[in-house]
C-alpha positions as CSV (number, residue, x, y, z in Angstrom):
1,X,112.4,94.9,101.8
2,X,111.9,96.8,98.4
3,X,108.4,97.4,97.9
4,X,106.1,97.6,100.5
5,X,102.0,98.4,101.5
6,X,101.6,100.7,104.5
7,X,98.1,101.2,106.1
8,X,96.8,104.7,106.7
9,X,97.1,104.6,110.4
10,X,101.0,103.9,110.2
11,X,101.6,106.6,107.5
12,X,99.4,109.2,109.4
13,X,101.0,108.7,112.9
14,X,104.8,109.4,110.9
15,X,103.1,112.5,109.4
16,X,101.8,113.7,112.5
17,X,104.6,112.1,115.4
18,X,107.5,112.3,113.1
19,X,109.5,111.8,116.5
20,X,108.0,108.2,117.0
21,X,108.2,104.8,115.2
22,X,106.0,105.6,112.2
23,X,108.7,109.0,112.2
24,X,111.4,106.4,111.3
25,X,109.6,104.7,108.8
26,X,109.0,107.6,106.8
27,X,112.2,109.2,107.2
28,X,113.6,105.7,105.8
29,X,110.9,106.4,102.7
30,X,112.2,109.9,102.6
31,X,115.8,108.6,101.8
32,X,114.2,105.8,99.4
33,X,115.1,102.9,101.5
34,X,112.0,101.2,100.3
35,X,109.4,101.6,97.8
36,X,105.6,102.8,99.2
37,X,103.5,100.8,96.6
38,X,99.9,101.9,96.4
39,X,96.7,102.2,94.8
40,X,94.1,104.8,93.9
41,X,92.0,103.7,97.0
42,X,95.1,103.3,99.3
43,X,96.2,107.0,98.6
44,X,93.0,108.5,98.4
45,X,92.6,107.1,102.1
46,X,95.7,108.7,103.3
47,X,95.0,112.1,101.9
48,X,91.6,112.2,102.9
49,X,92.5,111.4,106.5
50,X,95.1,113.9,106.4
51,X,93.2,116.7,105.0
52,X,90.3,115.6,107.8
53,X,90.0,119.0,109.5
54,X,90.0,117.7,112.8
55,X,93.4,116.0,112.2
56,X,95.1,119.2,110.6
57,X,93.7,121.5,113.8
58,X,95.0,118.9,116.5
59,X,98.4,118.7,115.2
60,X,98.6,121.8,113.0
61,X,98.9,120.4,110.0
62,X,98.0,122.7,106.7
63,X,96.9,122.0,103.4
64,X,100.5,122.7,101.8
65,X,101.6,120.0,104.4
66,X,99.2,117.5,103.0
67,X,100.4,118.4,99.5
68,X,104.3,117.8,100.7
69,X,103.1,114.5,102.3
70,X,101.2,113.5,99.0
71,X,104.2,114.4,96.7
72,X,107.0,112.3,98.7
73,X,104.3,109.5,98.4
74,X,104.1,110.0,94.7
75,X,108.1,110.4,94.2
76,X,108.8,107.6,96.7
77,X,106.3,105.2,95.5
78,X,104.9,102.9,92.9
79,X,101.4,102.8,91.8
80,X,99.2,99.8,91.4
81,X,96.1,98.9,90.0
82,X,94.7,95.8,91.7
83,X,92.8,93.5,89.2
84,X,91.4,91.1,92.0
85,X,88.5,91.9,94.4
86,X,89.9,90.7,97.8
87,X,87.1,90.2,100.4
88,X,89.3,88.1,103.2
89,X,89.7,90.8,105.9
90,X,86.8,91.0,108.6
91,X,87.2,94.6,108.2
92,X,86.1,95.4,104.6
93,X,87.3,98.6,104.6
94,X,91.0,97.3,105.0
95,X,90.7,95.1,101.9
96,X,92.2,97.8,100.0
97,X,95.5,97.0,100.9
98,X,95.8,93.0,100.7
99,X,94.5,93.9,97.0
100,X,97.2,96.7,96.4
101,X,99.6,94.0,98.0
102,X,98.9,91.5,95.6
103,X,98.8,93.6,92.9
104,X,102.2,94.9,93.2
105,X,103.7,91.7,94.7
106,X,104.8,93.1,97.7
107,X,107.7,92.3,100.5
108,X,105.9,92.9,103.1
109,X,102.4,94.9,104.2
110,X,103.1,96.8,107.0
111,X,100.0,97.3,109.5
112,X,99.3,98.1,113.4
113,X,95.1,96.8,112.3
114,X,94.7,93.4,113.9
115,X,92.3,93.1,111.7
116,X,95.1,92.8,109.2
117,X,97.7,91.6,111.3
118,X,96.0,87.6,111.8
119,X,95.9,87.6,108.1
120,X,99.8,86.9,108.3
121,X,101.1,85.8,106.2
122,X,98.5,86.6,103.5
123,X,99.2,84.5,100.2
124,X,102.8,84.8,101.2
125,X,102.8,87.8,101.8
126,X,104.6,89.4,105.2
127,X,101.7,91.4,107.2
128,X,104.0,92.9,109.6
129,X,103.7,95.3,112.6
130,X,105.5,98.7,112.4
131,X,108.3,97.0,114.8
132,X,108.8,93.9,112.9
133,X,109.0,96.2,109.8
134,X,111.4,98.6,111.3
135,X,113.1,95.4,112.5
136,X,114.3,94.3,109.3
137,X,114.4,97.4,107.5
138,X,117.2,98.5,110.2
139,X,119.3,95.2,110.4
């Protein structure tokens, strides 16, 4: 797995349960095991819900930690700028991420949205849970 989509909820739960699954998978980006491939719309999701004040007062998170999160994201990743309006997910709002998938070719979108999950595999593309990920990743 080189390059690889992860939904919001799965980057978020590392951030703020680094001791969990999601913990693992960004310590593995951390040590550039993979490549976090994104777009404009994909990142600006993450940083908003991170910066969400509700979110940084429940598990203490500060602005300088957002920052830290957004910079590994930037020096781990690979930015992508879809081409292709994708409307096949029954949420719309997750769409974002089958067109930053395609865009950058991916390995594998990693996802714990079912909405996203009975896509698999979407124009062969991998839509994996955070276990199957982790799964392969650690074999």
């Amino acid at each position: 797995m080189r390059k690889v989509v992860i939904d919001t909820s799965i980057l978020v739960s590392g951030v703020i349960k680094p001791t969990g699954a999601a913990g693992r998978l960004v310590r593995h980006l951390r040590l550039g095991r993979f490549t976090f491939v994104y777009s404009q719309a994909t990142m600006e999701e993450v940083i908003k819900v991170l910066s969400r004040p509700r979110i940084q007062r429940k598990y203490g998170l500060t602005d300088d930690d957002v920052r830290t999160v957004f910079q590994l994201l930037i020096l781990r990743g690979e930015e992508v700028i879809p081409t292709e309006r994708i409307t096949a997910c029954r949420d719309a709002k997750d769409n974002i991420f089958l067109e930053a998938a395609v865009a950058g070719r991916v390995d594998a979108l990693v996802s714990g949205d079912v909405d996203l999950l009975v896509l698999h595999p979407f124009r062969g593309i991998p839509i994996l849970s955070l276990k199957q990920f982790l799964a392969r990743l650690e074999a």
